[in-house]
C-alpha positions as CSV (number, residue, x, y, z in Angstrom):
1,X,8.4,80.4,-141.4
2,X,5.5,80.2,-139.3
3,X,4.5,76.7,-138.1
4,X,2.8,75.0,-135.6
5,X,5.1,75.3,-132.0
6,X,5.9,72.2,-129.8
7,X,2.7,73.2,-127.7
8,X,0.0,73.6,-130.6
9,X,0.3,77.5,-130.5
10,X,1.2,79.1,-133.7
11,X,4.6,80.7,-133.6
12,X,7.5,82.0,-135.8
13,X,9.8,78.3,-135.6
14,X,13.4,78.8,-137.3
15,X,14.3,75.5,-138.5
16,X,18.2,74.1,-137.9
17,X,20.6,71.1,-137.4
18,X,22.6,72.7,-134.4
19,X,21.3,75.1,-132.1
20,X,23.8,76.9,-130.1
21,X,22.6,79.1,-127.2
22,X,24.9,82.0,-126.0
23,X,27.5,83.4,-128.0
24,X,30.2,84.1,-125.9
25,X,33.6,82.3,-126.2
26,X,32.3,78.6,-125.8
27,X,29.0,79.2,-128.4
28,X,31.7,80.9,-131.0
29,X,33.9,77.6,-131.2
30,X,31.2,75.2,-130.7
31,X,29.3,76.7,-133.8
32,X,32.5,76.5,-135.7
33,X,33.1,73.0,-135.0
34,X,29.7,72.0,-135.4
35,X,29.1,73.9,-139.2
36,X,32.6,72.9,-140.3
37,X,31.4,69.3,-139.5
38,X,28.6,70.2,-141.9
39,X,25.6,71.0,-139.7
40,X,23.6,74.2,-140.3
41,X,23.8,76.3,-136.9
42,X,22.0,79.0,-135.4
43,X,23.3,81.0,-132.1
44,X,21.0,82.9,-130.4
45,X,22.0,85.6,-127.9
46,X,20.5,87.5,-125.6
47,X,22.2,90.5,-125.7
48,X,22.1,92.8,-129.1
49,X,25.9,91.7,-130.1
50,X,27.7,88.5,-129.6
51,X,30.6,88.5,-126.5
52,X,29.3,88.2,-123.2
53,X,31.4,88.1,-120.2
54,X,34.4,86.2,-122.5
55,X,34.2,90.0,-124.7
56,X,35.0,91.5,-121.0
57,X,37.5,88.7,-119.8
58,X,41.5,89.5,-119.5
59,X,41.8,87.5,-122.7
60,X,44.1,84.9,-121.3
61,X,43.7,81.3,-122.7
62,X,45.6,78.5,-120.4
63,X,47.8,76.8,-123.3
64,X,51.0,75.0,-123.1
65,X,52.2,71.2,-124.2
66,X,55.0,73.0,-126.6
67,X,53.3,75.9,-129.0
68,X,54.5,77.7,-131.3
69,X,54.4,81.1,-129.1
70,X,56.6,79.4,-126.1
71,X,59.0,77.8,-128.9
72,X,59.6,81.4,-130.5
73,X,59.9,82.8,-126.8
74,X,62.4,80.1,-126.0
75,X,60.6,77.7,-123.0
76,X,60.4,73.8,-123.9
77,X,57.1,72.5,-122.5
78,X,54.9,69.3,-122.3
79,X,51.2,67.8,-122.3
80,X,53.1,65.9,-118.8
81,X,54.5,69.2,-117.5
82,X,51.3,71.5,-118.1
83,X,49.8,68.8,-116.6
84,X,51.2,68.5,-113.4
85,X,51.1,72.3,-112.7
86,X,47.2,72.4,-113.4
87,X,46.6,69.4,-111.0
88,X,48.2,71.5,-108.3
89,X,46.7,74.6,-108.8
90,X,43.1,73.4,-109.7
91,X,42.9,71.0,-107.3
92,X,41.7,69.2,-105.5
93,X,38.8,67.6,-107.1
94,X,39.4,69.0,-110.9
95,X,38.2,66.7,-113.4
96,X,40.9,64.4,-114.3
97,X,39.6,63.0,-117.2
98,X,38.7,66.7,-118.9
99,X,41.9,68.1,-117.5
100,X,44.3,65.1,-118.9
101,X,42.5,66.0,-122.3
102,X,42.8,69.4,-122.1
103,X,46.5,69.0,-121.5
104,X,47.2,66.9,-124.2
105,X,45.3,68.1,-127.3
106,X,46.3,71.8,-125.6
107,X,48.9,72.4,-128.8
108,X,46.5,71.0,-131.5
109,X,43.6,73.0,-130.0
110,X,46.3,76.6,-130.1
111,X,46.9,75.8,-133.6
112,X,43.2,75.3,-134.4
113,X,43.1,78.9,-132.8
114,X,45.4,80.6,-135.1
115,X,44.3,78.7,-138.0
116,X,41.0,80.3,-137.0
117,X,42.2,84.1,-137.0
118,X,43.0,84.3,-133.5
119,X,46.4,86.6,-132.7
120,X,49.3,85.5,-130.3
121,X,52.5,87.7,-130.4
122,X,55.9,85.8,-129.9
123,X,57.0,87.5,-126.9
124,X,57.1,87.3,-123.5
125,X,55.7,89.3,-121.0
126,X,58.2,88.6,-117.8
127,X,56.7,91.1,-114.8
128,X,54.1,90.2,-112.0
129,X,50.7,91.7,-113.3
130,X,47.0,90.5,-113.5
131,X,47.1,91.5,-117.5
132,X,49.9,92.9,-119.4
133,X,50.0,96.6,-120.1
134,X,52.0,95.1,-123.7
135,X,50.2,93.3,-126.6
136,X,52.5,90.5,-125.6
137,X,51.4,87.1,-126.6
138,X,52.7,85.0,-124.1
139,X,52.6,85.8,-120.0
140,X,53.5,83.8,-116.7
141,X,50.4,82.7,-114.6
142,X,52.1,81.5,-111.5
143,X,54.1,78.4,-113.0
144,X,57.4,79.7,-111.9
145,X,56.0,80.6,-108.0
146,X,56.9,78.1,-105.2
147,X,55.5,75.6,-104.6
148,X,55.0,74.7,-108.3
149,X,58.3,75.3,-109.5
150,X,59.4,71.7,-107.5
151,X,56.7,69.9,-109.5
152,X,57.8,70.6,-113.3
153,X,60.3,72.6,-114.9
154,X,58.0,76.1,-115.0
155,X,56.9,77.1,-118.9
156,X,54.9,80.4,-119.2
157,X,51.3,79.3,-120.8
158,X,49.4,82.7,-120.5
159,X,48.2,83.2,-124.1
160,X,46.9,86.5,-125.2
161,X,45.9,88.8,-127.9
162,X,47.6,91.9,-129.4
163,X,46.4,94.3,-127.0
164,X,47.2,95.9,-123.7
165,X,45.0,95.3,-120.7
166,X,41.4,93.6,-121.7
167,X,41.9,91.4,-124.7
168,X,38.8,89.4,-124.5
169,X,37.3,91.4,-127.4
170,X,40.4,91.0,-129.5
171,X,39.4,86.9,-128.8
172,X,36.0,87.5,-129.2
173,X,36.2,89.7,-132.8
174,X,38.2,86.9,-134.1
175,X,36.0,83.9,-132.5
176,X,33.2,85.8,-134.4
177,X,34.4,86.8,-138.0
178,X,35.1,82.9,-138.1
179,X,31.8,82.1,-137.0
180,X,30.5,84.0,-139.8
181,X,32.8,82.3,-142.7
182,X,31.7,79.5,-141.6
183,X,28.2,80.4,-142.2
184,X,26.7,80.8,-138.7
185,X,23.4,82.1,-138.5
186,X,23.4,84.8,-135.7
187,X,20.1,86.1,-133.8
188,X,20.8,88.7,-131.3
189,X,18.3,90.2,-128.5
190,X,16.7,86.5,-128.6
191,X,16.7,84.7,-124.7
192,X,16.0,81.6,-124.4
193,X,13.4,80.6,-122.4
194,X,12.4,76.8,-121.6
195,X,14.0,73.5,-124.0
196,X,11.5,72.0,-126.6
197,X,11.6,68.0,-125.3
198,X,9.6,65.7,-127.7
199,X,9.8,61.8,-127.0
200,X,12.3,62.6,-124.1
201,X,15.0,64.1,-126.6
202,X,15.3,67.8,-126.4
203,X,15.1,69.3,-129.6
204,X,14.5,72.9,-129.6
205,X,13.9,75.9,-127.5
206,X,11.4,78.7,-126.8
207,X,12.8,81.9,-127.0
208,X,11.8,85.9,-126.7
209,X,12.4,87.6,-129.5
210,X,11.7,91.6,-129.9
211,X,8.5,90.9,-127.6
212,X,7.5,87.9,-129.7
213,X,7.2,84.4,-128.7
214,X,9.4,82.1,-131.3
215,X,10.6,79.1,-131.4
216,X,13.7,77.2,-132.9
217,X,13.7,73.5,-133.6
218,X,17.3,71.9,-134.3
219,X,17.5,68.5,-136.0
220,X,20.7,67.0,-134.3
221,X,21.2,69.2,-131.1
222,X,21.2,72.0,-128.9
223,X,24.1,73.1,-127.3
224,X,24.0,75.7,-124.1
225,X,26.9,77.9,-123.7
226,X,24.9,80.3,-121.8
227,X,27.9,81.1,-118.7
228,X,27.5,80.9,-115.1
229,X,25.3,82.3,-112.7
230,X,27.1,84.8,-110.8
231,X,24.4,87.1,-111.3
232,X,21.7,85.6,-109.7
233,X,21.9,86.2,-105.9
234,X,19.0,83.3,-105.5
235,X,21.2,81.2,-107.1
236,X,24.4,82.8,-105.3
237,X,23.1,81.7,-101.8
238,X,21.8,78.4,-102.5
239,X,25.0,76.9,-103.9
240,X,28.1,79.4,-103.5
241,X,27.2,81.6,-101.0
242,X,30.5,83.4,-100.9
243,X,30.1,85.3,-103.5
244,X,27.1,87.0,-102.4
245,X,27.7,90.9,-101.5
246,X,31.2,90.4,-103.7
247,X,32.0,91.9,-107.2
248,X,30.9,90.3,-110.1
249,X,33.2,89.3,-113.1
250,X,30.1,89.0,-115.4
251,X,28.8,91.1,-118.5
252,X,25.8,91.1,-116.3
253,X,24.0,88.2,-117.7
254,X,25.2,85.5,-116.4
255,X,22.1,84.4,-114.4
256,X,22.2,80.9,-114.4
257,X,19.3,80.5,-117.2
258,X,20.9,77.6,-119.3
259,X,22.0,75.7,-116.1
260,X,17.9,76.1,-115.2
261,X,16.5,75.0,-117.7
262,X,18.7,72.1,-118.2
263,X,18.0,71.2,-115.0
264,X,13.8,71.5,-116.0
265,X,14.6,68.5,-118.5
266,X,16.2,66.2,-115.6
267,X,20.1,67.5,-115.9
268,X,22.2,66.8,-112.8
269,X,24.7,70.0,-112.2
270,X,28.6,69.6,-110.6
271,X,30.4,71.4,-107.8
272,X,28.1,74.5,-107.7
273,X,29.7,75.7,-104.7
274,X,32.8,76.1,-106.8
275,X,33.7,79.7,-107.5
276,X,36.6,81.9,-108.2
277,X,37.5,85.0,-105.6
278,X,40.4,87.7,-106.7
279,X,41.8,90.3,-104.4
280,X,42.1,94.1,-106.3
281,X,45.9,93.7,-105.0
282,X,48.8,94.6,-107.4
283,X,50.8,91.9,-107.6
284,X,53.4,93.7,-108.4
285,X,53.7,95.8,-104.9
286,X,53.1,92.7,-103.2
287,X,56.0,91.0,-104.4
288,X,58.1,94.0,-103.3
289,X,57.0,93.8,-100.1
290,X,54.4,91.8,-98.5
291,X,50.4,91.3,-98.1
292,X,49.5,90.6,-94.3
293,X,45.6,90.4,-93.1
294,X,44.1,92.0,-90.0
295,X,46.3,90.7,-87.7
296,X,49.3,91.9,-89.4
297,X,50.0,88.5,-90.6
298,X,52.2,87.8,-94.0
299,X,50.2,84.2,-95.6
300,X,51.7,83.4,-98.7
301,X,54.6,84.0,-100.9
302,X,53.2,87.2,-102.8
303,X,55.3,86.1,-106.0
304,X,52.8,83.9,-106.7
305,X,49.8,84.1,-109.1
306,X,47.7,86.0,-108.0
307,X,44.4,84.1,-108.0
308,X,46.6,81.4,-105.5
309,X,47.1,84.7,-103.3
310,X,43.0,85.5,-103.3
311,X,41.9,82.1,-102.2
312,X,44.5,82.0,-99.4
313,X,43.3,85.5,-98.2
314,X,39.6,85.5,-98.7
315,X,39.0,81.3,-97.7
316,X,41.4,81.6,-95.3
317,X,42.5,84.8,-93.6
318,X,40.6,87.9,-91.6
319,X,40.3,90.7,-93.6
320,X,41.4,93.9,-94.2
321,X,44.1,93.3,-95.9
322,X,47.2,95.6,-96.6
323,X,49.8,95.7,-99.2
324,X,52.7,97.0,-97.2
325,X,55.8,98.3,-99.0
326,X,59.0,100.9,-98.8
327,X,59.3,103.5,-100.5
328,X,62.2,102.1,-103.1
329,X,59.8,99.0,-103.6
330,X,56.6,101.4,-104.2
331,X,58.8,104.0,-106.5
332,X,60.8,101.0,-108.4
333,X,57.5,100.6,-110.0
334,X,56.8,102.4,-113.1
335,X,53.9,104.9,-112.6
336,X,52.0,103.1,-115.3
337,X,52.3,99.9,-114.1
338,X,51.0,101.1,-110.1
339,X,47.4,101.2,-112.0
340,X,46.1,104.1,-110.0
341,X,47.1,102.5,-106.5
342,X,47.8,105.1,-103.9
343,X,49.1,104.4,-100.3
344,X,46.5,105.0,-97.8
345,X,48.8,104.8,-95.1
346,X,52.4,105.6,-94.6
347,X,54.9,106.3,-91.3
348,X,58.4,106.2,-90.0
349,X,57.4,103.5,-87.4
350,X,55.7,100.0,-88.1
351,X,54.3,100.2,-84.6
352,X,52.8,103.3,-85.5
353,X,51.5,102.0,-88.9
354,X,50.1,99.0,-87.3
355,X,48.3,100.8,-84.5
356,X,47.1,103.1,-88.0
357,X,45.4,99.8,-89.4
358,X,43.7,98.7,-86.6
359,X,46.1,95.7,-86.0
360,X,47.6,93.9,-82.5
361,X,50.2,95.8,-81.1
362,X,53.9,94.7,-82.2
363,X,52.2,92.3,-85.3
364,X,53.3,94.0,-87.8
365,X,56.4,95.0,-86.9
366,X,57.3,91.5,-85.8
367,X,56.4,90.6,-89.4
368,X,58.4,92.7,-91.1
369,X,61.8,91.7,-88.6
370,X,60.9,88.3,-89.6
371,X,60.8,89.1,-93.1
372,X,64.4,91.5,-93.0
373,X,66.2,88.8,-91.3
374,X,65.3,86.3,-94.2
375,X,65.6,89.0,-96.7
376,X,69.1,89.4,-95.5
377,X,70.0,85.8,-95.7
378,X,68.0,85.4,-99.4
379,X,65.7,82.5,-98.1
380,X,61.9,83.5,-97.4
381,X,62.5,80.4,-95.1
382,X,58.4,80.8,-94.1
383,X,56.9,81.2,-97.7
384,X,59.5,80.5,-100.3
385,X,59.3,83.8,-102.2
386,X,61.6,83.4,-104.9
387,X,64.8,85.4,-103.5
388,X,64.6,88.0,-106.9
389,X,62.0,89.5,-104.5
390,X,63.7,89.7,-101.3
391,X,65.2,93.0,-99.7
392,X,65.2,94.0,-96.4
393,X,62.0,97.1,-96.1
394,X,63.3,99.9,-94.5
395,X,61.3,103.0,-93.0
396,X,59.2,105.2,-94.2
397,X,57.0,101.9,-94.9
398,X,53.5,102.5,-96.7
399,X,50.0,100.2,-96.2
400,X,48.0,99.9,-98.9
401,X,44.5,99.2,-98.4
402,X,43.5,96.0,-100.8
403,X,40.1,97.1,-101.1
404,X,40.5,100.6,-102.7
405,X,40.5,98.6,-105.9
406,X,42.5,99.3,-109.1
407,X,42.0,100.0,-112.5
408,X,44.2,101.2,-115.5
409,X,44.4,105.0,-114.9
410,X,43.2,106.5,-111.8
411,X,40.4,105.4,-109.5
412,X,39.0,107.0,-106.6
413,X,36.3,105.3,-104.0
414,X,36.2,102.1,-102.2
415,X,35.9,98.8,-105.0
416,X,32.7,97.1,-105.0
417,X,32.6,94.0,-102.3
418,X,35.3,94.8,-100.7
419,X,38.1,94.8,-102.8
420,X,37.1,91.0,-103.4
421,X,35.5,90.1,-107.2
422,X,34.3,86.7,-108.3
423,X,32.4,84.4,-110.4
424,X,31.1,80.8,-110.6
425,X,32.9,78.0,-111.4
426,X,30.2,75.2,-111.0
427,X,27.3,73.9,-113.2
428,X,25.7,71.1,-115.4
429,X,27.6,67.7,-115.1
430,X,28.8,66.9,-119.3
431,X,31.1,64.6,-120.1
432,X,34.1,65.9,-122.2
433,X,32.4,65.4,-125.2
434,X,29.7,67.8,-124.2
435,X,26.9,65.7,-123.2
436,X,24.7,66.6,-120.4
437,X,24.1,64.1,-117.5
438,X,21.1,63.3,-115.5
439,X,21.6,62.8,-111.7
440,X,21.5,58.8,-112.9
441,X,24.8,59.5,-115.2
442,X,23.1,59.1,-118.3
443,X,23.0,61.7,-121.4
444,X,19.7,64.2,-121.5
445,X,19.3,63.3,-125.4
446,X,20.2,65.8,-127.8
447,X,21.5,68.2,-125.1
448,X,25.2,69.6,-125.1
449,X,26.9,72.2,-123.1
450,X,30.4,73.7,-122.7
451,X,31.8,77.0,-121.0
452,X,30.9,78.6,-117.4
453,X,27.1,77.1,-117.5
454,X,29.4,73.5,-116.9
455,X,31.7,72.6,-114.5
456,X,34.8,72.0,-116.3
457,X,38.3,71.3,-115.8
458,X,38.3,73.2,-111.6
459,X,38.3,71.9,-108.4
460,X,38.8,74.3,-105.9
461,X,41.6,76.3,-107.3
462,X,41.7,78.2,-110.1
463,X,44.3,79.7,-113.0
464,X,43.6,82.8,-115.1
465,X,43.2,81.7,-118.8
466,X,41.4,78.2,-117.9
467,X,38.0,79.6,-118.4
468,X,38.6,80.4,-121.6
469,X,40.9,77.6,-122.7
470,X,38.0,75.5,-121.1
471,X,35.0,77.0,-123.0
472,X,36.8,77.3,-126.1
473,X,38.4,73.2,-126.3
474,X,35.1,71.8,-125.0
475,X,33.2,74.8,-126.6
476,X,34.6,72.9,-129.7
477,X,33.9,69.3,-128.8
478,X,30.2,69.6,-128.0
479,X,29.9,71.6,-131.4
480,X,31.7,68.8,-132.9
481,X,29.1,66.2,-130.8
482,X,25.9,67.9,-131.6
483,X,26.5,68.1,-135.2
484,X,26.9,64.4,-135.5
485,X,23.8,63.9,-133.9
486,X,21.8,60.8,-132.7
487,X,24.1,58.3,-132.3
């Protein structure tokens, strides 16, 4: 219809209970939740079809507590157990009160999953790897590395869908046809652009639509699910200036808009220096042999996940940094499985490789004696590689430069950034059922948010499949919030 706007201009205004902004993984779920509780909900998006960077993701989703999936593969787990690993390896300074909740409604929220057409195999997927090459349903994220394997009894919690490599769209396909039965209203190429605030609640938002101004007016709430802002290289260098000249793990629209407007309206933001970095380093190679930085120094057991192994380089340690194997631990993995990766370096002598990547003379062949010797005895007595992994490297050795990048199939060139890739983990302060704080810790009425345009469950560690098990549980809850609306 055409109405009357918040301003007194006259513009197309799409009337609504819920109003969900962004239609990635955390808008899907929280416009599920919020029209199965009865509200009528539009989602607008930006882009011409629903996804965004959750379409693009890995697919994992962090679940555990005892599902289904791990009981068919065999593995007992617990809400205490899954607990314990994530407050190691997101912290310190996760959110306690969102993680403990995570952890223990993590079985009712996988079944609320599959009830909702979303596809997990019952089988395992038991090798080192970023993302399966398998449609495997069910994949180690690090739980059975040192040092968490002396905090819990390690359960695999990796979820996936049916499909090798990326299965965020698999997720996202699935996240979408429920929206739709659920009878979600949808506008695509519409960006939001400022929140509607009347008598300091916010009930709407202006938006661009095909060149048009419109509006949209929701009745009980407006929930942003908008993502982060690793796009925006202002943003970038005023709160997480590491990620600036990195790669970005985005669709390309995650600019921080939600998190700006919200702010506009008197919303306090979390942690915004909080961010995620990976190494393009097979995990796989590593594990075989070792990952040593610029000085030829090994820094952490490479068995474990991978994400661990990036912070400890790239917070930590000088780069370059090398992958350096045999050749048995370089030909013992299947050709499909080496994702394109090509030794840059190899030689008979570690002296002579060492002096080849630019490194103090003797480091790296004092690492690797130190290495043999414990390989020999079966106790990585300096990083507590699980001994599965240990074997004495034997000449010709090979250096594999981490920043060449990977990709399924072959890749030439140099990876963007470095061989480094990130995105944000930081954003607007919500309590777990969605609400959006001011700085003075009190809700901006009739505003919600969930997803990467929060901070969530991180501190300053991070797991692969907690973004999206993130978005998607408190995706749901401020869906289920907004739709009950003024309390």
């Amino acid at each position: 219809m055409i109405a009357a706007g918040a301003s007194g201009t006259t513009r197309p205004v799409t009337g609504c209970d819920v109003l969900v902004v962004g239609f990635g993984c955390a808008g899907a779920t929280a416009a599920v939740e919020a029209a199965e509780a009865g509200a009528s909900v539009v989602v607008l998006e930006r882009a011409s079809a629903p996804g965004g960077s959750s379409a693009l993701s890995g697919g994992e989703l962090y679940l555990g507590g005892g599902t289904s999936v791990q009981q068919a593969c065999g593995f007992e787990d617990s809400a205490e157990a899954m607990h314990a690993f994530l407050s190691a390896a997101l912290g310190p300074h996760a959110d306690e009160e969102k993680l403990e909740l995570y952890c223990r409604g993590s079985v009712a929220h996988f079944d609320w999953l599959v009830d909702h057409g979303v596809v997990f195999q019952p089988s395992l997927h038991d090798r080192l790897t970023w993302m399966p090459d398998t449609d495997d349903g069910l994949m180690w994220l690090g739980e059975n590395a040192w040092p968490f394997t002396t905090l819990a009894a390690p359960a695999p919690r990796g979820h996936r869908g049916p499909v090798p490599f990326y299965a965020g769209r698999a997720l996202m396909d699935s996240l979408v046809a429920a929206a739709s039965a659920a009878g979600v209203v949808t506008h695509t190429d519409t960006r939001a652009t400022e929140l509607v605030v009347e008598d300091g609640r916010v009930v709407g938002v202006l938006a661009r639509r095909f060149g048009q101004d419109v509006e949209y007016r929701a009745e009980r709430g407006v929930v942003l699910t908008t993502g982060g802002f690793v796009d925006d290289d202002r943003m970038l260098a005023d709160h997480a200036p590491a990620l600036l000249g990195r790669g970005k793990v985005s669709d390309g629209l995650d600019d921080g808009s939600g998190i700006t407007m919200a702010l506009a309206v008197g919303a306090a933001t979390r942690r915004m220096a909080a961010h995620e970095t990976s190494l393009t380093y097979l995990p796989a190679l590593a594990a075989r042999g070792m990952l040593v930085d610029a000085r030829g120094q090994r820094f952490v057991n490479e068995d474990a996940y991978p994400g661990i192994v990036s912070h400890a380089a790239v917070a930590h340690r000088p780069a370059p940094y090398w992958v350096v194997v045999d050749e048995t631990g370089f030909e013992e993995l299947p050709e499909r499985e080496r994702w394109g990766v090509r030794p840059a370096y190899a030689a008979e002598d570690l002296d002579e490789l060492g002096a080849e990547l630019g490194m103090p003379e003797g480091a790296l062949a004092a690492t690797v004696a130190a290495y043999n010797r414990d390989a020999e005895r079966g106790e990585d007595t300096w990083f507590h590689k699980d001994p599965r992994w240990l074997r004495p490297l034997v000449a010709p050795y090979a250096a594999i430069d981490v920043a060449a990048g990977f990709h399924p199939g072959a890749r030439e060139g140099v990876a963007e950034g470095g061989g480094v890739v990130g995105f944000t983990l930081g954003g607007l302060h919500t309590t777990p059922d969605g609400e959006v704080l001011t700085w003075a810790g009190t809700p901006v009425p009739g505003l919600y948010a969930a997803g990467r345009s929060t901070s969530g469950i991180h501190g300053d560690g991070y797991i692969s499949g907690t973004s999206l098990g993130d978005a998607t549980f408190f995706g749901r809850l401020a869906g289920r919030s907004a739709a009950a609306g003024p309390s």
